[in-house]
C-alpha positions in Angstrom: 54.9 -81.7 -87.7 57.5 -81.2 -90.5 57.0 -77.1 -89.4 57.6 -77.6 -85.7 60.6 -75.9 -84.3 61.8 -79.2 -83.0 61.9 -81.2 -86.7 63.6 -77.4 -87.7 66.3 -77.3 -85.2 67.0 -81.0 -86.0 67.4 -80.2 -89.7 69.6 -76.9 -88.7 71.3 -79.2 -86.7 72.5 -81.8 -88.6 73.1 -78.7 -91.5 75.7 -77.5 -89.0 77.4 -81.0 -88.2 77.7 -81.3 -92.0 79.3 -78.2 -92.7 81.5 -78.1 -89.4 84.9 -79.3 -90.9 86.6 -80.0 -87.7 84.0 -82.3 -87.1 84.1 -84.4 -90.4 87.4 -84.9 -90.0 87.3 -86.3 -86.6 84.1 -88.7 -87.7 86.1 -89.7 -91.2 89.3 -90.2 -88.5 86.8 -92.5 -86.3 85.8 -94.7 -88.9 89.1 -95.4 -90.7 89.8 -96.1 -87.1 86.9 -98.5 -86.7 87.1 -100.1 -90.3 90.6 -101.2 -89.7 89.0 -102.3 -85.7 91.5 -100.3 -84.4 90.9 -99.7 -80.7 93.1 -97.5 -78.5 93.8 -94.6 -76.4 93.9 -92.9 -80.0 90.6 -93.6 -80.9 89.0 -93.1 -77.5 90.7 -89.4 -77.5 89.2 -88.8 -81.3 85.8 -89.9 -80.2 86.2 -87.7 -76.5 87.5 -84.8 -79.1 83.8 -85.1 -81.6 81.9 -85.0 -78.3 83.4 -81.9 -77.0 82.2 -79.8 -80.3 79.6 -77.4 -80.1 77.6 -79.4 -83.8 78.2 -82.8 -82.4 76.4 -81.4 -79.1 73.5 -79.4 -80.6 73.2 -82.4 -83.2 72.4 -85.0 -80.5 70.7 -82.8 -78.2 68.4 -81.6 -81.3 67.8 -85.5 -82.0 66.8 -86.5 -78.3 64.0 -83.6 -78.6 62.7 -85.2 -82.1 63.0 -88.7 -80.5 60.8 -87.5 -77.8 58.2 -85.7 -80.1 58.3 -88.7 -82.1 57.2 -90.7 -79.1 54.6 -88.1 -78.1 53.4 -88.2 -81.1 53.4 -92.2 -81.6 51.8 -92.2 -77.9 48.8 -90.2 -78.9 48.0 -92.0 -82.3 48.1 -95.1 -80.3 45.7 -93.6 -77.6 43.4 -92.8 -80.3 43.7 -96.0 -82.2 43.7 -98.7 -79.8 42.4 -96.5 -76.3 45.7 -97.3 -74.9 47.6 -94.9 -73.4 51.2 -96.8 -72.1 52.0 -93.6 -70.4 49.0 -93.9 -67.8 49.5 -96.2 -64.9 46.6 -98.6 -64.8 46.9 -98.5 -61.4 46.3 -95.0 -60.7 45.4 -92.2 -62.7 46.5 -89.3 -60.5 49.5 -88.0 -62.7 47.6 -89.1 -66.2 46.5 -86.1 -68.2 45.0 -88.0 -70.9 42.5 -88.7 -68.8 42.3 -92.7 -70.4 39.5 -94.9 -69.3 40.7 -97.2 -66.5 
């Protein structure tokens, strides 16, 4: 797992967030904002302004795919541990691929 290309791009990922400047400023603006629980128009443009970047993008889209080979992979280890898969319907087994014994 730690060699998949998802875990990689996630580590690439969060590389670039770290090093984009323009985005460390704009979190470090965000939190002063939200240590002194300032709220606002000014805030709400800082945060709109992170989520338009390119590293804040790839960052979260990179962490949505780990989150979901995480859950994959959580999924199966349960299937062979307990026998339950929670993806099949125990209602129908038409679109199970696991092929789980109803």
């Amino acid at each position: 797992m730690a060699d998949s290309d998802v875990i990689s791009e996630l580590r690439d990922a969060e590389i670039a967030f770290l090093n984009d400047k323009e985005a460390q400023l704009l979190l470090s603006k965000i939190k002063k904002h939200e240590k002194n629980r300032k709220q606002g128009v000014e805030l709400n443009y800082l945060k709109e302004e992170l989520f338009e970047l390119d590293s804040y993008k790839r960052l979260i889209n990179a962490q949505k795919a780990s989150k979901e080979l995480m859950t994959e992979i959580n999924s199966i280890l349960n299937f062979y541990i307990n026998g339950i898969d929670h993806k099949c319907d125990k209602d129908s087994c038409a679109n199970c691929h696991r092929h789980c014994a109803n």
